[in-house]
N, C-alpha and C positions, 0 to 999 in steps of 0.2 A: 504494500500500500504506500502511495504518497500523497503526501501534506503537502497541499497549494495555501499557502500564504500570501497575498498581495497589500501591498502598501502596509506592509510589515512596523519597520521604525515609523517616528514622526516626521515627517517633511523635513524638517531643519536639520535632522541628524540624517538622513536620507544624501541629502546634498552634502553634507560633511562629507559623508562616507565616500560617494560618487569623487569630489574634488581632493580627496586625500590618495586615489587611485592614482594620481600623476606623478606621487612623488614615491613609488613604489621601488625598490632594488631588483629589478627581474633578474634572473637567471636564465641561462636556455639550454637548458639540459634535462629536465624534467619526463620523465615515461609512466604513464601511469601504471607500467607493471614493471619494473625494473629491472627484472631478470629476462625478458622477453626483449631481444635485439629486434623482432620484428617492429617493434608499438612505435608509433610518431613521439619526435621530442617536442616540446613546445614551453611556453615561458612559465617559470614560476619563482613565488616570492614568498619566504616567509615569514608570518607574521607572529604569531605565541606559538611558544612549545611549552608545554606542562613544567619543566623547574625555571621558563623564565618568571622574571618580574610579572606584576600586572600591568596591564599598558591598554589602550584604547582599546582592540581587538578583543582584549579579554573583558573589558568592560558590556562591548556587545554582547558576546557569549553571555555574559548574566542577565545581560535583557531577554535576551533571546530564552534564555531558561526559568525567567519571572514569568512571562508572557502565552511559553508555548506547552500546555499540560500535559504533553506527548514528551517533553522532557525530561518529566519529574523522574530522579532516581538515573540519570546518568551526569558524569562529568566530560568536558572537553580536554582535550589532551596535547592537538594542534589544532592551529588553525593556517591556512595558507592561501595565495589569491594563487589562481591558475590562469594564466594569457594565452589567447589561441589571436593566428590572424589566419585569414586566408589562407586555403591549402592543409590547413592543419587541425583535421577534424583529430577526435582521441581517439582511442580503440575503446571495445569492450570490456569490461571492466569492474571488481570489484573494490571495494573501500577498505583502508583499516579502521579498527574499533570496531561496534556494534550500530550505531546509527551516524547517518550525516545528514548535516544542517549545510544545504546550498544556498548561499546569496547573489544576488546581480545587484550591483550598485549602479550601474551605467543607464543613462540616458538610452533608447532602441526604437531601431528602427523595423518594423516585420519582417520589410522584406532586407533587409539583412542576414536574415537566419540566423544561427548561432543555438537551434536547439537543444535540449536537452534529451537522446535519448534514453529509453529504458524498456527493458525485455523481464515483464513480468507474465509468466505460465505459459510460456510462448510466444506471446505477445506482445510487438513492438508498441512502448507510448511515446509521445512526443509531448515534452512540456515547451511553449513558446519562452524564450529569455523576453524578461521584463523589468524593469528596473525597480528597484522594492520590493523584490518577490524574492521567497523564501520558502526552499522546498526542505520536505524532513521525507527522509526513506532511509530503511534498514541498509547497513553497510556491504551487505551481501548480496544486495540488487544489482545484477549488471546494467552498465549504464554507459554512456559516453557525452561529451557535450562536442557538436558541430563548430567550426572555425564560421567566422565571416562570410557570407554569399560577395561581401563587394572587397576591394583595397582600402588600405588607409585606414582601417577600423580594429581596433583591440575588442575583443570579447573577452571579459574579466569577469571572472566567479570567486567568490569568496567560499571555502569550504572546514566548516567547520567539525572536523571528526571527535568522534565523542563515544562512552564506555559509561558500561554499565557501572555504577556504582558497588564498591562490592562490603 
């Protein structure tokens, strides 16, 4: 199952979030299966890991788990932004931990694309990227997220991995 959340944060931290994407440290080496040489690289940035500080990101994370009662009784452990452009859709794909919190910060355009997919019971779903939208699905759902349909455009997800409390 997935949890569609739209217009998630409040407008003003919305735009925060969105404008704080520019000053991001990407990397580009990033696969979302690591041992698999076949998987596309693409850009990634990290934001909290569990023995850092607490810092803005992790701030979110505790709204995110004030707010959303599908969270109650797990903690987050990372968090990270993943950048896709053009040409560089992800592969198929599972998560670590037990569940993930996906965010889009970014202003979108449709036809842009940048979907999210997901193969649950055989069945492919497509969720549209939308800026303020926040998706929660078990970490074990295969999934991938689609690059850009145009040039010139970052498609950025914020992805918050997270465990069961024990």
């Amino acid at each position: 199952m997935i949890t569609v959340k739209d217009n998630f944060f409040r407008d003003d931290l919305s735009k925060m979030i969105t404008k704080g994407t520019e000053t991001y440290k990407w990397s580009y080496n990033h696969k979302a299966v690591m041992a698999d040489p076949t998987h596309n690289k693409f850009f990634v940035c990290h934001l909290w890991s569990q023995p850092s500080e607490e810092n803005f990101f992790h701030i979110l994370w505790q709204q995110i788990h004030r707010n959303l009662p599908e969270v109650a009784g797990f903690d987050c452990f990372r968090i990270i932004a993943n950048g896709q452009v053009k040409g560089q859709n992800g592969n198929w794909h599972k998560d670590h931990g037990d569940k993930t919190a996906l965010y889009f910060p970014l202003e979108w355009v449709h036809e842009w694309g940048g979907t999210t997919h997901f193969k649950l019971e055989d069945a492919e779903t497509e969720i549209e990227y939308k800026q303020n939208r926040l998706l929660l699905f078990n970490s074990n759902v295969l999934h991938y997220g689609s690059g850009p349909a145009i040039d010139n455009v970052l498609r950025i997800s914020i992805a918050f991995n997270l465990r069961r409390q024990t």
